[in-house]
C-alpha positions as CSV (number, residue, x, y, z in Angstrom):
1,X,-55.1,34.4,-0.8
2,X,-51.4,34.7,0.5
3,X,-51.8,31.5,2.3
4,X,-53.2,29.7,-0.6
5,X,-50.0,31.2,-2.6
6,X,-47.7,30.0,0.0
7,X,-49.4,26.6,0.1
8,X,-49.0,26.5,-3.7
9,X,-45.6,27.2,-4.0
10,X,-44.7,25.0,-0.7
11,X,-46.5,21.6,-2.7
12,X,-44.5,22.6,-5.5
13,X,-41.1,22.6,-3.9
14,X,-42.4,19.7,-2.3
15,X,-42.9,18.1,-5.7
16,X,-39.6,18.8,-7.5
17,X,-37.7,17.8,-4.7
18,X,-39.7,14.1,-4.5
19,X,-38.8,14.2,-8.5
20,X,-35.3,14.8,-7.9
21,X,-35.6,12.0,-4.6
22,X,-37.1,9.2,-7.8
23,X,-33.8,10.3,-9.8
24,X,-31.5,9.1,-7.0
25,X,-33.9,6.1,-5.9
26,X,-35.8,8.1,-2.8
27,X,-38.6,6.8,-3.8
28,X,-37.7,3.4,-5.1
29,X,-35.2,2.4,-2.4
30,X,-33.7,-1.2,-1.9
31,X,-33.3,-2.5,1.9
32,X,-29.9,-1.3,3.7
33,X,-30.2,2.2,1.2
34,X,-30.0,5.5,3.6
35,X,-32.2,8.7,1.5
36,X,-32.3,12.2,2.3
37,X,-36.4,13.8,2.1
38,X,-36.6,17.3,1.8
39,X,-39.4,20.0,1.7
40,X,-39.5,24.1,1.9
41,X,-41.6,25.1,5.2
42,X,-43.3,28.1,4.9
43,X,-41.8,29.1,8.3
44,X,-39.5,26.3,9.4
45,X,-38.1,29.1,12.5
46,X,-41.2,29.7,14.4
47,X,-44.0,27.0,13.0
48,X,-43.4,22.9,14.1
49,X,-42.0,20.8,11.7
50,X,-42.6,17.0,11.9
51,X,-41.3,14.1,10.1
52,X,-43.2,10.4,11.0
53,X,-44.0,7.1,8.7
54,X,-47.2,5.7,8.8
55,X,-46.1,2.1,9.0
56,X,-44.8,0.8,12.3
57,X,-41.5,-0.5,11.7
58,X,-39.0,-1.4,8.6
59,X,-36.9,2.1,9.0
60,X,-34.8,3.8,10.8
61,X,-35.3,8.0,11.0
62,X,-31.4,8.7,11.6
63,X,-32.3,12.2,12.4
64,X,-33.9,15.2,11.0
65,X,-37.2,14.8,12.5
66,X,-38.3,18.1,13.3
67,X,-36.5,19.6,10.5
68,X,-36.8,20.4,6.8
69,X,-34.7,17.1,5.9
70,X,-35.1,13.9,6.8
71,X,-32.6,10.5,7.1
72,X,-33.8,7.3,6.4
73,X,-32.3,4.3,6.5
74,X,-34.9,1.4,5.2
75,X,-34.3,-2.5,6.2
76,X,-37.4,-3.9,5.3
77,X,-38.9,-4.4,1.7
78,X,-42.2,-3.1,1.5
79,X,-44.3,0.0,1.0
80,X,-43.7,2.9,3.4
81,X,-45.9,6.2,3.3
82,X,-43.2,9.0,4.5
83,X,-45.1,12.3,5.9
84,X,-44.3,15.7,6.6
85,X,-46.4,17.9,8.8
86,X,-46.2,22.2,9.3
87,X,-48.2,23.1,12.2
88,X,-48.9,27.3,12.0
89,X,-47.4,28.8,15.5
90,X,-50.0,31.2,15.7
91,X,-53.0,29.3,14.2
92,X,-52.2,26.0,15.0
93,X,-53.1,25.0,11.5
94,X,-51.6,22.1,9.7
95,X,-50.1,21.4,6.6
96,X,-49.0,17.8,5.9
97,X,-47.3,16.4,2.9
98,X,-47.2,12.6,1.7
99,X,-45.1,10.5,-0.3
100,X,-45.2,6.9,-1.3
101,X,-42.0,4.8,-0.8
102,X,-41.4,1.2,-2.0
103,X,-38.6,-0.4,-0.7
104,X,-37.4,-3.7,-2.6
105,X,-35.0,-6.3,-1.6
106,X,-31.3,-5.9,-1.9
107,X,-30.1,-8.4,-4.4
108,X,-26.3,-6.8,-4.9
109,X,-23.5,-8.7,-3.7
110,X,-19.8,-8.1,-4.3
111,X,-17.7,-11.1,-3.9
112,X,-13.9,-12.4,-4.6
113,X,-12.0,-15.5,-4.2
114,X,-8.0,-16.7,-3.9
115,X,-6.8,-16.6,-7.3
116,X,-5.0,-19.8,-8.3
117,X,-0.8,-19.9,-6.6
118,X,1.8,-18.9,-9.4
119,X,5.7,-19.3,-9.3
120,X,8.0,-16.6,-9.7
121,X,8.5,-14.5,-12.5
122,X,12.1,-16.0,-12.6
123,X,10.4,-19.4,-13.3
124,X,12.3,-21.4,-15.7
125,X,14.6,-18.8,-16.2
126,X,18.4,-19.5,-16.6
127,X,20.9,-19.0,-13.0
128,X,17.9,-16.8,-11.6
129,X,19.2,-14.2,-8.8
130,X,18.4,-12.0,-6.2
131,X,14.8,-10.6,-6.2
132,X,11.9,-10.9,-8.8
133,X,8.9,-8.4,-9.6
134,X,5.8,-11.0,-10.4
135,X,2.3,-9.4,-11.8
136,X,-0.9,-11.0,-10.2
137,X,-4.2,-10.2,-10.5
138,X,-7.8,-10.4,-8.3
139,X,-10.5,-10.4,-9.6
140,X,-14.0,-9.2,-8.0
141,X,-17.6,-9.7,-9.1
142,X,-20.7,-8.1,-8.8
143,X,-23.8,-9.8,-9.3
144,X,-27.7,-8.7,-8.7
145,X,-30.9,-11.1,-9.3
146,X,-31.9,-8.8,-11.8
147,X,-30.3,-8.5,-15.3
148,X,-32.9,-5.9,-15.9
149,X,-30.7,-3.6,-13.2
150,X,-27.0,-2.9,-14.4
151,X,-25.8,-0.4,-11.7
152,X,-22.7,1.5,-11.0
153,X,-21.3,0.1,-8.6
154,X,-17.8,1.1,-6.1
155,X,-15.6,-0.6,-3.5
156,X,-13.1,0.1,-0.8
157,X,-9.9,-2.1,-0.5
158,X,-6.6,-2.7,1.3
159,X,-3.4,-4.7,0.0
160,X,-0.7,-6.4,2.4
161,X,1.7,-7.7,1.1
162,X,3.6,-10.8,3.4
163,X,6.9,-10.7,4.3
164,X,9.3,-9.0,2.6
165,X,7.2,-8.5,-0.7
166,X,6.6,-4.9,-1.7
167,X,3.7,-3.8,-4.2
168,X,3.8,-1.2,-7.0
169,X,1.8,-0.2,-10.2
170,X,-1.5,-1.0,-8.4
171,X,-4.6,-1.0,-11.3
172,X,-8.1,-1.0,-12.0
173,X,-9.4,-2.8,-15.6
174,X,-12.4,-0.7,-14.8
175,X,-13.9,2.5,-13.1
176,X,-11.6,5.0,-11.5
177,X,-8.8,3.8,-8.9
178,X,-7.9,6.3,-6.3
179,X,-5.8,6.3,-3.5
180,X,-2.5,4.3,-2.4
181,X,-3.7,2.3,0.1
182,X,-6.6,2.1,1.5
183,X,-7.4,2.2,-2.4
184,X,-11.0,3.6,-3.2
185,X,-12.3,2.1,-7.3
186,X,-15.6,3.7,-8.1
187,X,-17.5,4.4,-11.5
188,X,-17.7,0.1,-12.3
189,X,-19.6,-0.4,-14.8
190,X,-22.3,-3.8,-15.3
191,X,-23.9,-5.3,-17.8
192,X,-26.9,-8.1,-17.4
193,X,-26.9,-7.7,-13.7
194,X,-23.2,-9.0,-13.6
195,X,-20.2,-6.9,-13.4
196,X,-16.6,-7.9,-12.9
197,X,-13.4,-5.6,-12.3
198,X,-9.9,-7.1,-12.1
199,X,-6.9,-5.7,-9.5
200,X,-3.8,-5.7,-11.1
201,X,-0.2,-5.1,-9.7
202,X,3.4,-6.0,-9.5
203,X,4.9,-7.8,-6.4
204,X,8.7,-7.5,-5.8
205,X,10.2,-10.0,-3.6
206,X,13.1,-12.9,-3.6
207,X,12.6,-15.0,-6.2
208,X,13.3,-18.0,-3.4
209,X,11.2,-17.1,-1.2
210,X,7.4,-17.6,-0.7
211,X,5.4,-13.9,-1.4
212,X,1.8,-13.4,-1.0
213,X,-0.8,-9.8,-1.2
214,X,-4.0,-10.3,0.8
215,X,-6.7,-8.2,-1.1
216,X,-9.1,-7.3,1.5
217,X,-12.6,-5.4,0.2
218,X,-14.2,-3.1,3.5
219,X,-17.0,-1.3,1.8
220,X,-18.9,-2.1,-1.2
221,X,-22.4,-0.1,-2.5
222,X,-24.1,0.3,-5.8
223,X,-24.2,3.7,-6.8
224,X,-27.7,4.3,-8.6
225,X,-29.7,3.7,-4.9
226,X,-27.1,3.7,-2.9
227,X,-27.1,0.6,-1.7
228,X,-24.6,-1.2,0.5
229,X,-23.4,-5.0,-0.5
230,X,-26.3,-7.6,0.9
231,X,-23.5,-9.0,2.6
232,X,-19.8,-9.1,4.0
233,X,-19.1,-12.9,2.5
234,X,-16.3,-13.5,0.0
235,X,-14.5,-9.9,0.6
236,X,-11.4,-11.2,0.9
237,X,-8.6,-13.2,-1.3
238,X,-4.9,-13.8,-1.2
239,X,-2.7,-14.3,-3.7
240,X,0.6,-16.7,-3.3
241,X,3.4,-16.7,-5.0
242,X,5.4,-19.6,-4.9
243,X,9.2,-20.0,-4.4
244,X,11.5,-20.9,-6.6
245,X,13.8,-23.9,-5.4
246,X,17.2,-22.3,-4.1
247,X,19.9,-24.5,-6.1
248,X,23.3,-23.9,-6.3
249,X,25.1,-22.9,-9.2
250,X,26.8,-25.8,-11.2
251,X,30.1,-26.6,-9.8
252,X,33.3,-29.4,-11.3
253,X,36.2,-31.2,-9.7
């Protein structure tokens, strides 16, 4: 009867922790995602603990194996039986566990492109001098192949500016901006599948010479299955700024 108990209150850890797995996409994974699979063992010191997928390939078990938690980084689509076994170290009995997985296909990609070359904030101005601070702005999208799917999504980025060109005031039109280089912009919302974020900031430089920021994005992942980008294309941009021609002041005989 105290085994029965202890089985009964094992398959019910077992169950709320596969719920909480389906909350944060465990269970419904897309390829590239890396899950954590837990369980309670009744004796996880002394008994055998054993982690293995029935299918052959289309995972990786990053480690955890013989433990109560499990890493798993899926790279196939499919559907993937994950089990868990407790061998007794005195009896030699077993207890194993199953859950069904179902990995689908990564369809989230990140992507930004060279915004159009601007003059000088000095343009057209009257006897411009000395330096100028110009605002620019990137702009990067997010787009999935399902408009059913409007994740959270984050990225990672660096600025460099050329030159002599010096950047302040760096912002974020949406989600939370961290950081002052690497910068780190999480909490972006979507809508429809699409989602779109602009980078804004001011550039100080001479007004006469040529300034440019390189906007470089190194990570990207959605945040409801914590999935990387499909892809590394179209993750970086530059922005130039265009000189203003140097002409002398107005002089008479």
């Amino acid at each position: 009867m105290k085994k029965t108990l202890t089985y009964l209150i094992t398959a019910v850890a077992f169950i709320l922790v596969s719920n909480v797995a389906m909350a944060q996409g465990g269970l419904t994974p897309l390829v590239g995602s890396t899950h954590d699979y837990t369980v309670t063992a009744d004796d996880a010191t002394n008994n055998t603990l054993a982690w293995s997928i029935v299918e052959a390939a289309g995972y990786t078990i990053n480690s955890g194996a013989a433990t109560e938690t499990v890493n798993i980084t899926w790279t196939a689509a499919g559907t993937y039986h994950v089990q868990f076994s407790e061998t007794d170290a005195n009896t030699n009995c077993v207890t194993t566990k199953q859950a069904t997985v179902v990995v689908s296909a990564n369809t989230f990609d990140v992507s930004t492109s060279n915004p159009a070359a601007t003059c000088n904030a000095k343009d057209g101005t009257v006897n411009p001098t000395g330096n100028a601070t110009t605002s620019i702005t990137f702009t990067v999208d997010m787009t999935t192949a399902n408009a059913g799917w409007s994740p959270n999504w984050e990225i990672d980025f660096t600025l460099t500016p050329a030159g002599t060109a010096t950047i302040a005031s760096v912002a974020a039109t949406n989600g939370t901006l961290t950081g002052s280089g690497p910068y780190h912009l999480t909490g972006i919302t979507s809508t429809n599948g699409n989602g779109t974020v602009n980078i804004t900031m001011d550039v100080t430089g001479d007004a006469f010479t040529a300034q440019s920021v390189a906007l470089a994005i190194t990570a990207a992942k959605e945040l409801d299955y914590d999935t990387p980008d499909v892809d590394t294309d179209d993750w970086n941009a530059t922005q130039t700024i265009n000189a203003l021609p140097n002409t002398s002041d107005i002089t008479t005989d």
